[in-house]
C-alpha positions in Angstrom: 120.5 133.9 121.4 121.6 130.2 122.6 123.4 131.6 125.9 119.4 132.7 127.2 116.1 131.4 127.9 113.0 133.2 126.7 110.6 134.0 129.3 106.9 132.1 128.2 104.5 134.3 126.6 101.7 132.2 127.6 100.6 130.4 130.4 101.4 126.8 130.6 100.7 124.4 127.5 97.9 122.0 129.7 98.6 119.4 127.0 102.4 119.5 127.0 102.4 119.7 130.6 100.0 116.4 131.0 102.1 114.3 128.7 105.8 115.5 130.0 104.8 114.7 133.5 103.2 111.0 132.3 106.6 110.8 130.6 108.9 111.2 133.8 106.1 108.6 135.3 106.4 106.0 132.7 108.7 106.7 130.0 108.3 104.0 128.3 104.3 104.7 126.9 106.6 106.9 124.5 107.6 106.2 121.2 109.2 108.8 118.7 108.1 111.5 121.6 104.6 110.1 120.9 102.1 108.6 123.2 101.1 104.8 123.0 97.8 104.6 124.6 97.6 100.8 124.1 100.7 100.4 125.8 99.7 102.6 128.2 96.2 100.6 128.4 99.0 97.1 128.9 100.9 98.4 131.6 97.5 99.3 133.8 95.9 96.1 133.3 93.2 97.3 130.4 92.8 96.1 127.1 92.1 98.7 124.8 89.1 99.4 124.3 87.3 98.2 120.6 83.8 97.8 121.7 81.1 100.5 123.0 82.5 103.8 124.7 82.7 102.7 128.9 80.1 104.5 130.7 80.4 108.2 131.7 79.3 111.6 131.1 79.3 113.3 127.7 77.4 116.2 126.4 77.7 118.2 123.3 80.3 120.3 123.4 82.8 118.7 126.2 85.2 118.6 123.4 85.6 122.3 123.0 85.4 122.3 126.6 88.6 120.4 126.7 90.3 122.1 124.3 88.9 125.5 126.2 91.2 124.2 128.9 94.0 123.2 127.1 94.3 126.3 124.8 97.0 128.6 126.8 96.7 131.9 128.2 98.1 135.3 126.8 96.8 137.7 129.6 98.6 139.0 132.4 97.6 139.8 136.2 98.6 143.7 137.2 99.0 144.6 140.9 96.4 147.4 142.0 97.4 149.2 144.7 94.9 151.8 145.2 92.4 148.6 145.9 94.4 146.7 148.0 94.5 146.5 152.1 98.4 146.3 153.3 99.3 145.3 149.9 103.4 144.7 151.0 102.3 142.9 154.0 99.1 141.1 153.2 98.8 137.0 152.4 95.1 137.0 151.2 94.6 137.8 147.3 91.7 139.0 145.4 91.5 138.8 141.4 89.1 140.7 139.7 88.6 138.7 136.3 87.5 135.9 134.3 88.4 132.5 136.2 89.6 129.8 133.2 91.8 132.6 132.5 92.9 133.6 136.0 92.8 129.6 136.7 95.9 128.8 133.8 97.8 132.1 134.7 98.0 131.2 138.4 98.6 127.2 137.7 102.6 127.3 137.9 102.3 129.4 141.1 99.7 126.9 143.3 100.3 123.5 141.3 99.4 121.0 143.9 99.3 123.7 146.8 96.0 124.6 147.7 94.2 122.8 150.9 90.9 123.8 150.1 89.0 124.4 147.1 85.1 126.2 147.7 83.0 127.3 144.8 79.5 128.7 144.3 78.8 128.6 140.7 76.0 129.9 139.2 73.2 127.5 139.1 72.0 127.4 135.4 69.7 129.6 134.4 69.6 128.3 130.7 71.3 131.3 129.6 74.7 132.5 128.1 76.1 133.0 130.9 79.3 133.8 133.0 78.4 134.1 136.4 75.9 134.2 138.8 72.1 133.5 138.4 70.6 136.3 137.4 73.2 137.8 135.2 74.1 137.3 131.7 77.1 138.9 130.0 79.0 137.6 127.3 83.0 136.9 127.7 83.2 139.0 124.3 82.3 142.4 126.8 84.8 141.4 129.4 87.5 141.1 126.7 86.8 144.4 125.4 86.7 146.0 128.9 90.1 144.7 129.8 91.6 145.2 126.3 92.2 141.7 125.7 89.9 142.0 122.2 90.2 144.7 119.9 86.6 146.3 118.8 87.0 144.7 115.5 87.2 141.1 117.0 90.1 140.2 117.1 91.8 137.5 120.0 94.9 137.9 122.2 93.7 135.3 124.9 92.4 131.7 124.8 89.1 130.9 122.8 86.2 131.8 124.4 83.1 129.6 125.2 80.1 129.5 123.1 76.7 129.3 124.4 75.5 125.8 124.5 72.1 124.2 124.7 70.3 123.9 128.0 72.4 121.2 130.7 75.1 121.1 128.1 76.1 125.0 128.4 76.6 124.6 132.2 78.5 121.4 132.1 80.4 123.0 129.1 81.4 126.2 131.4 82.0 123.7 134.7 84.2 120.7 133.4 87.6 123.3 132.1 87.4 125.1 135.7 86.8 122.3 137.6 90.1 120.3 135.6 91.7 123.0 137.0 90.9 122.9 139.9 92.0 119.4 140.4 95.2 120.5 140.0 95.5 123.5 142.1 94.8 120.7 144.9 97.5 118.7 147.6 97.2 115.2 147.4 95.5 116.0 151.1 92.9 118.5 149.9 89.3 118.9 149.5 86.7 120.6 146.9 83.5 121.7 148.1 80.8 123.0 145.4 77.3 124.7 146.3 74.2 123.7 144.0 70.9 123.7 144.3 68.4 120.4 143.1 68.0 121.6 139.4 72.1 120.8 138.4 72.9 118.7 141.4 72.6 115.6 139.1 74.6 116.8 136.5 77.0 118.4 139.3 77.9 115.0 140.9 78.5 113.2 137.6 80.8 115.9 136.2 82.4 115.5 139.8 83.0 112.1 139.0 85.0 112.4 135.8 86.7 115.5 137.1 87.6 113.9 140.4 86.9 110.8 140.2 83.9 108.8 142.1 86.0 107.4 144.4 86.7 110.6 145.6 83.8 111.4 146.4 83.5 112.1 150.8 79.7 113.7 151.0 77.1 115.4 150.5 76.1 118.1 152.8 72.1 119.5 152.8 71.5 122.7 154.0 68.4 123.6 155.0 67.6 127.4 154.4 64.0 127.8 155.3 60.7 127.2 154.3 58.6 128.2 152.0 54.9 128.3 152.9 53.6 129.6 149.5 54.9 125.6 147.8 52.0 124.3 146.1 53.7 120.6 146.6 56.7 120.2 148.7 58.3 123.5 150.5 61.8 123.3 149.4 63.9 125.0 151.5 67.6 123.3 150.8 70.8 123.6 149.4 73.5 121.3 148.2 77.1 121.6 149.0 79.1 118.2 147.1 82.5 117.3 148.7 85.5 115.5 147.2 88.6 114.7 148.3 91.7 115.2 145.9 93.1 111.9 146.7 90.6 110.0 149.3 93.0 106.8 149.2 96.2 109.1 150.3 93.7 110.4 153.2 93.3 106.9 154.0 96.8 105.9 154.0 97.7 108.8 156.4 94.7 108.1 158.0 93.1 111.1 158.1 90.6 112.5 160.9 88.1 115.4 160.4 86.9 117.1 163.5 85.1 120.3 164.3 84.0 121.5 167.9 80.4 121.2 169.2 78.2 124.3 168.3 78.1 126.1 171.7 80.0 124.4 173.9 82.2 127.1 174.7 78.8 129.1 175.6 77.6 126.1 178.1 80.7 126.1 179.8 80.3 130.2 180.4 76.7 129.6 182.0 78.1 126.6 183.8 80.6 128.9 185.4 78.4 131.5 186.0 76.0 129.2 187.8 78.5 127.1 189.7 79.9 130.7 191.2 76.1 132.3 192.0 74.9 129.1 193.6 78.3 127.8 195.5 78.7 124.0 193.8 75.4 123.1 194.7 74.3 121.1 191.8 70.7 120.7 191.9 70.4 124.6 191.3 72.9 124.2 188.8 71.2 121.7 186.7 68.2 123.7 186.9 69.4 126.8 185.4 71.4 124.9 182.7 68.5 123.1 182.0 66.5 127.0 181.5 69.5 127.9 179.4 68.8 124.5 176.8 65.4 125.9 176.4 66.4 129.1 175.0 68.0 127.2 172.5 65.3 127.7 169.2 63.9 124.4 167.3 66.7 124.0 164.7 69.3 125.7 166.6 72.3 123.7 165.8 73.1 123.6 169.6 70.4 121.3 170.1 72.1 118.3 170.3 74.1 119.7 173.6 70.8 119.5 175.3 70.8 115.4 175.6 73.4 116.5 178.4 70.9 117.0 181.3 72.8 115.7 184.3 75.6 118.5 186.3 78.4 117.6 188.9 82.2 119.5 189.2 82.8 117.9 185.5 80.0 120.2 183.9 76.8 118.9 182.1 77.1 115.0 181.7 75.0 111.9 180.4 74.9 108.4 181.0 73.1 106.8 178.0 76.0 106.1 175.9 76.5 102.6 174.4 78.9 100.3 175.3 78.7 98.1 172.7 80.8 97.1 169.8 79.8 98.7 166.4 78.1 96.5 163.9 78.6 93.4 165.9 80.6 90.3 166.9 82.6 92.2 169.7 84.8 91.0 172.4 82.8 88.9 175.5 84.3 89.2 179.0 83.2 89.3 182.5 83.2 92.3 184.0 82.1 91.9 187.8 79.3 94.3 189.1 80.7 96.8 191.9 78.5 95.7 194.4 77.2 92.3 193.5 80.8 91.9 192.2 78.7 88.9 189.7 79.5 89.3 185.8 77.1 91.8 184.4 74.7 91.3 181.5 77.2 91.3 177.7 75.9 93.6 175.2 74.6 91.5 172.2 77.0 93.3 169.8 80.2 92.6 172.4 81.5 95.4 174.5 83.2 98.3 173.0 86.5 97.8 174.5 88.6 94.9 172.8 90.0 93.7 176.7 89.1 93.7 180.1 92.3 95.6 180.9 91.1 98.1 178.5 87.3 98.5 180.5 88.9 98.8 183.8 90.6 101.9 182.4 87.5 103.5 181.4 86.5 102.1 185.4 88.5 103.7 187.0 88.1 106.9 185.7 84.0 106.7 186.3 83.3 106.3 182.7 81.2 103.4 182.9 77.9 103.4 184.3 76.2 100.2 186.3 72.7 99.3 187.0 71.4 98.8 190.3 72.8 95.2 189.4 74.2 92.4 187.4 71.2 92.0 185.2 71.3 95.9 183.5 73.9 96.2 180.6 76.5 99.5 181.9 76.2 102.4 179.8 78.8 104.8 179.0 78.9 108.5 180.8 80.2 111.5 178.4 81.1 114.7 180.1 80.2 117.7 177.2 83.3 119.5 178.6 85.6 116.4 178.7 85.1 116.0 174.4 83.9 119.3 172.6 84.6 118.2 169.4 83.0 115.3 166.4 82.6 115.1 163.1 80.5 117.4 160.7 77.2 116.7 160.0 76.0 116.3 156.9 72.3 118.3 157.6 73.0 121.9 158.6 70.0 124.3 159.3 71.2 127.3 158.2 68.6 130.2 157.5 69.0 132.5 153.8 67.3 135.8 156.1 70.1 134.9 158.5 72.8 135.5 156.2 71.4 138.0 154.4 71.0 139.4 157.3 74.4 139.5 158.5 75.5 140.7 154.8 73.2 143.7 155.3 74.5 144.7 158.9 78.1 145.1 156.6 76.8 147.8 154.5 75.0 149.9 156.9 71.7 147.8 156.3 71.9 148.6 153.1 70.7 145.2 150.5 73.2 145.8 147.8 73.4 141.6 146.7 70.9 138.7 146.5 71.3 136.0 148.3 74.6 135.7 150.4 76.0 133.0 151.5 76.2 132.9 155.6 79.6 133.6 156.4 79.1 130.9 159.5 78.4 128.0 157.2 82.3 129.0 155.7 83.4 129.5 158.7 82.9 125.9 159.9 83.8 124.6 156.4 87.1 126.2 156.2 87.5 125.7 159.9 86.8 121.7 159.3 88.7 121.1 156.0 91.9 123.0 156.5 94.8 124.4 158.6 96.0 128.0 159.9 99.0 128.2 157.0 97.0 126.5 154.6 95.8 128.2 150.9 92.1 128.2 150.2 90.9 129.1 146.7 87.3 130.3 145.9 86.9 131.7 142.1 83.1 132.1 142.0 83.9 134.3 144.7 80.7 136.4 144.5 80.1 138.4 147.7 83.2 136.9 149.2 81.5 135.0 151.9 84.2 132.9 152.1 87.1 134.9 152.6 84.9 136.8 155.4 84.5 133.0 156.4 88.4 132.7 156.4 89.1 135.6 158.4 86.6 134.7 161.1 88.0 131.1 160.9 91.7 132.6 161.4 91.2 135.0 164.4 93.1 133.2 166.6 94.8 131.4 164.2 98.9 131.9 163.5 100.0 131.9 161.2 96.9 132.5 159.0 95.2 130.7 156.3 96.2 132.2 152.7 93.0 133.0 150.8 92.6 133.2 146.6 89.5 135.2 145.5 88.4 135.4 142.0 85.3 137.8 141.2 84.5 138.5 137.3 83.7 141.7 136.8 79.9 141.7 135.9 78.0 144.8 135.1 75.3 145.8 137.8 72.2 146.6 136.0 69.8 148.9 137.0 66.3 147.8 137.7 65.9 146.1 141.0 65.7 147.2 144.2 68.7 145.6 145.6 70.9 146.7 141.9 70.1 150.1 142.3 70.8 150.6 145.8 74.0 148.8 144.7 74.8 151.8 142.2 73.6 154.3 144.2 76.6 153.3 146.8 78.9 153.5 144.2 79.4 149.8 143.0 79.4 149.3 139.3 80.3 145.9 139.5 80.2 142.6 141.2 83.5 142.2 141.7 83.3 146.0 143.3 81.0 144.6 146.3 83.2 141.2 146.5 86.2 143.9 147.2 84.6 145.8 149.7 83.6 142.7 151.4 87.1 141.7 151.8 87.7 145.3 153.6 84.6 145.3 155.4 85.5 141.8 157.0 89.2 142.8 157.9 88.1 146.2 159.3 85.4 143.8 161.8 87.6 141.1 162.4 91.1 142.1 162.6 92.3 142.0 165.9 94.8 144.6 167.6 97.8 142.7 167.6 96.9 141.4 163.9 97.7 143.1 160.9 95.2 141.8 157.8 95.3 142.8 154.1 94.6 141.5 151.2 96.6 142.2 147.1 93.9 143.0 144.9 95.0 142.1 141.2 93.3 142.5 137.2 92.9 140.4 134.7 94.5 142.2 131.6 96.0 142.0 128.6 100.0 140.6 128.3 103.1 143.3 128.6 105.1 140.7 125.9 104.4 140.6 122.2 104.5 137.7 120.5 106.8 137.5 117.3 103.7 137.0 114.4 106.2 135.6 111.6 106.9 137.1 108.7 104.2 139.0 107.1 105.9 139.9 104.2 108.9 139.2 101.9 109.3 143.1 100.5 112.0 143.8 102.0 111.6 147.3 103.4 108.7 145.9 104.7 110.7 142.9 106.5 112.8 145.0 107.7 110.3 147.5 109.5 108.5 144.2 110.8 111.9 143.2 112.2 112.4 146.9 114.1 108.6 146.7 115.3 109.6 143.7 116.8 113.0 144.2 118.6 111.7 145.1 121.9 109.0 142.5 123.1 107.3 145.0 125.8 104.0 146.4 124.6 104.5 150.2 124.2 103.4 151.7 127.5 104.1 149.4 129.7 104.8 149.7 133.5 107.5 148.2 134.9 105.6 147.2 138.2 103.2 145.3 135.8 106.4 143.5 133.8 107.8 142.4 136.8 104.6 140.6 138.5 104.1 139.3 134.8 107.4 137.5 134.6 107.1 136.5 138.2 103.1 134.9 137.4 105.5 132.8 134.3 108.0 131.6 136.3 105.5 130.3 138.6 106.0 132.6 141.9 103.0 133.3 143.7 100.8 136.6 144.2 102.2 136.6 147.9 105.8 137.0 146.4 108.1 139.6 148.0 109.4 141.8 145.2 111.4 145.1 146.0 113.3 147.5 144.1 116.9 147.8 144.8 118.3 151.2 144.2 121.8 151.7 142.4 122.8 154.3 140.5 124.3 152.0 138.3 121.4 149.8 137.6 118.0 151.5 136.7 114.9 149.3 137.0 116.4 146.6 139.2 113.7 144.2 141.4 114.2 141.1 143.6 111.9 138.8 143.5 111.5 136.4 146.6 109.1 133.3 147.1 110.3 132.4 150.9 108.4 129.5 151.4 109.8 127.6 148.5 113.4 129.6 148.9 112.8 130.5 145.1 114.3 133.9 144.1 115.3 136.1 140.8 116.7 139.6 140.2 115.3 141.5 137.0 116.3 144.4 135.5 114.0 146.3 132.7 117.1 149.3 131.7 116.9 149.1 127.9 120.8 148.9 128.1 123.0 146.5 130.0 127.0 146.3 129.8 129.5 144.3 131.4 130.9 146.6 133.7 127.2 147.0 134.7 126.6 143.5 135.3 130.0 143.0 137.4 128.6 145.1 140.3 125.7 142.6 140.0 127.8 140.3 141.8 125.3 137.1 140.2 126.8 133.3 141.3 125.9 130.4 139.3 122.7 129.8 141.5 121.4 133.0 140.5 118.5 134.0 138.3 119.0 137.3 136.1 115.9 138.3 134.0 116.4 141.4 131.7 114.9 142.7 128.1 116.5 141.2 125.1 117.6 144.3 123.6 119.5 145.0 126.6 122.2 143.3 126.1 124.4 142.3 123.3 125.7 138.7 122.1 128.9 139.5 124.0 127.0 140.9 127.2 124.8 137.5 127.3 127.6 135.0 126.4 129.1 136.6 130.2 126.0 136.8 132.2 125.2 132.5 131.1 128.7 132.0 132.4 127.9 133.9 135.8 124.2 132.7 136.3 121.1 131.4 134.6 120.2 134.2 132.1 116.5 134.8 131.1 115.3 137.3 128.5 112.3 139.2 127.5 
């Protein structure tokens, strides 16, 4: 039928999609619809390589990785209700399934969208694997529990991985998600990845050709705690690797992260408290802000506040700062002493301030410090109150029994998951590295740390960050101590406590005059058949084949399930407003509305369409109508392409 479109039956084609946007970039690599990589080599500035391979990472098996990423998607996402918080209402999402193929189903909806990517993957355990350490379970099981494999082997999704050999297995499962990644990413945005010192190598190489090296922005170290059984060394740490999407874009918008002083807001409360109880006089106040710094314990990352030992009506202050130019070769000026009024001592670097009318600013506002005279270098005051905010450090003390801890407290004390995340350390990250309105992914969601992170990030926040869970479904086993109080609450799976979390956070950290939710979703099999060929030339045969195949919806499906489906291939996201429109005309009628992006389609799923049907449609040109193929006739669609852009199932 000419007068349609065909709704995809797959997610996107990554290869397809790669070379048609590097054609409307530079058309003229093309020849005959084919590539010229040595003209594309010419017009960057390379010759083509004929020597040795340029250096880089390779492994065996990155090429089946590759082509694990670029083989499409025939699954589907299904709304679930009965697991959801607020579903009509709520902005957060959480997917239960397996990510590469969450990852391509979701790519048309957050192409280039999300601010912030964090991930915990599993550290390698030199297993098959899917997720996290300690569990092995082979992508095989989770197709059969979803229905995406038949028990006689058979595929209706992409090809699954194969166990690899030691490093290469891990880098095999990492490289596809993290490609994806990449492009779930603004030009603006960041990726932040947990690992611990056996991978971490191998991580920040596969970073590099993923992202590129020169996007790489830091490594953060996070020290958990130590362990006095080590033989050698106590190691006590954690990685966390950051890149930027585009770190030359950051630097042409010149781009400034900032994130406020651990405990400031705390000082300032005992600095009130103390100013009111002892009436402004300040030698009493020092002394009891001075009592409060030493409650602070040895790695308590308030420490630093403590260099601030000196108290007038501007709060805790210092007077040690340097006033010289960075690195060197500043500006020389005289700038008279107060009293002496004779040109102080310059700094050897220069002073800090490119003019004299510059320093007289800082002056006048009793910024700059002077000796008892000319002969002592001026130092700079900082008030803690006056600037409560700097940039991230890249060492973070941040204690495992502390956040498993706080995990516990969740679930009544109850230890139902190894190892949590602290929901602080996410807190600050997403707090740092994105905006209220912003999305942030995480698909090695785990225990969901970072959506409770989010949450506690947004609480004042409006409108709030948009989060993206994705949790595979893994088996709990039974054995341990932690596993079997697990099942003995009632969780059969991973994913099961990553939920829960979700609702556990919202139900502590939702505030009265906020409404929280989040749309829980599946990973399952696709609603549309795919058209096999022809099978056979008998004709009775044939001509069963053909009435098998007139109506591409699976038998049994749900319409709710259909219409998120089509939505998911026409790119709207899971946040989509879709309601049904009642008309006693029109059976199974939805509108489907992405508001930030104006986006909109009407679909209809009636097995029979007619014109005088479609006339109380009312559809305009700019209109979208999706409706099932067998629908309509030739007649039917030849009027609805006239009247709007007509898409079939």
């Amino acid at each position: 039928m000419s007068e349609a479109e065909r709704i995809d039956d797959t997610s996107p084609d990554m290869k397809a999609d790669l070379l048609a946007r590097l054609k409307s970039v530079v058309p003229e690599v093309f020849s005959d619809g084919e590539l010229d990589v040595e003209r594309l080599a010419e017009l960057a500035g390379n010759a083509v390589a004929t020597g040795p391979e340029r250096y880089g990472l390779a492994w065996p098996g990155k090429r089946d990785a590759i082509a694990m990423l670029q083989a499409p998607s025939r699954a589907t996402l299904v709304p679930e209700r009965d697991q959801s918080v607020n579903f009509d209402d709520a902005q957060h999402v959480f997917i239960e399934g397996e990510n590469l193929e969450v990852l391509k189903l979701i790519y048309r909806s957050y192409f280039g969208r999300v601010k912030l990517i964090y991930i915990d993957p599993p550290y390698n355990t030199r297993n098959d694997f899917i997720y996290r350490d300690n569990f092995a379970d082979p992508l095989a099981s989770y197709l059969r529990q979803t229905g995406q494999m038949t028990e006689t082997g058979d595929m209706t999704t992409s090809a699954p991985e194969r166990s690899g050999r030691l490093h290469s297995n891990w880098l095999s499962m990492m490289y596809p998600r993290l490609s994806m990644a990449r492009q779930m990413l603004r030009e603006d945005g960041f990726i932040v990845v947990s690992i611990d010192d056996a991978e971490q190598p191998n991580l920040r190489r596969l970073m590099d050709d993923a992202f590129g090296e020169e996007n790489f922005i830091a490594t953060l170290v996070y020290d958990r705690n130590r362990k006095n059984d080590a033989k050698l060394f106590s190691i006590g740490h954690e990685y966390m690797l950051v890149y930027a999407r585009n770190a030359a874009f950051l630097k042409e918008i010149r781009a400034q992260l900032r994130a406020p002083k651990e405990g400031v807001e705390e000082v300032r409360a005992e600095f009130d408290r103390l100013r009111k109880e002892y009436n402004d006089d300040w030698g009493k106040v020092r002394d009891g802000i001075l009592a409060f710094y030493k409650t602070f314990g040895e790695d308590d990352p308030r420490q630093p506040l403590a260099r601030f030992r000196k108290v007038d009506e501007a709060g805790p202050y210092r007077t040690d700062g340097d006033i010289s130019w960075p690195g060197g070769g500043g500006p020389r000026y005289d700038v008279p002493h107060p009293y002496t009024k004779k040109p102080c001592k310059v700094p050897k670097r220069g002073w800090v301030y490119a003019t004299y009318d510059r320093m007289e600013q800082e002056i006048a506002k009793d910024l700059v410090v002077f000796g008892e005279d000319e002969t002592s270098i001026p130092s700079l005051r900082r008030n803690l109150f006056e600037k409560d905010d700097q940039v991230m450090k890249s060492v973070i003390f941040s204690y495992a029994q502390t956040a498993s801890q706080q995990f516990d407290a969740l679930f009544g004390d109850k230890k139902v998951f190894d190892n949590p995340k602290s929901y602080s350390d996410l807190e600050r990250l997403v707090s740092y590295l994105s905006e209220p309105g912003d999305y942030v992914m995480d698909f090695f969601a785990g225990s969901n740390t970072s959506f409770h992170g989010l949450i506690r990030a947004d609480k004042e926040a409006c409108p709030n960050r948009r989060m993206i869970s994705v949790q595979f479904p893994e088996p709990i086993r039974p054995g341990s101590e932690v596993s079997n109080t697990a099942l003995a609450m009632g969780f059969k799976t991973i994913a099961d406590i990553s939920r829960e979390r979700a609702r556990l956070a919202i139900q502590n950290e939702a505030t009265e005059d906020k409404a929280l939710g989040f749309r829980a979703f599946r990973l399952t099999s696709t609603n549309i058949r795919r058209w096999p060929g022809i099978k056979n030339t008998v004709l009775e045969e044939y001509l069963q084949q053909i009435d098998a195949f007139s109506d591409t919806l699976i038998p049994g499906w749900k319409a709710e399930d259909v219409v998120w489906e089509v939505a998911l291939r026409e790119g709207f996201p899971l946040t989509a407003a879709i309601t049904q429109i009642a008309d006693a005309k029109l059976p199974l009628l939805w509108r489907v509305r992405d508001d930030e992006r104006g986006k909109s389609f009407t679909i209809c799923l009636a097995d029979h369409l007619d014109l005088e049907m479609m006339t109380a449609l009312n559809l305009s040109k700019s209109d979208i109508f999706v409706c099932r193929d067998i629908a309509i006739s030739d007649t039917v669609a030849a009027n609805l392409a006239l009247q709007c852009t007509l898409k079939v199932l």
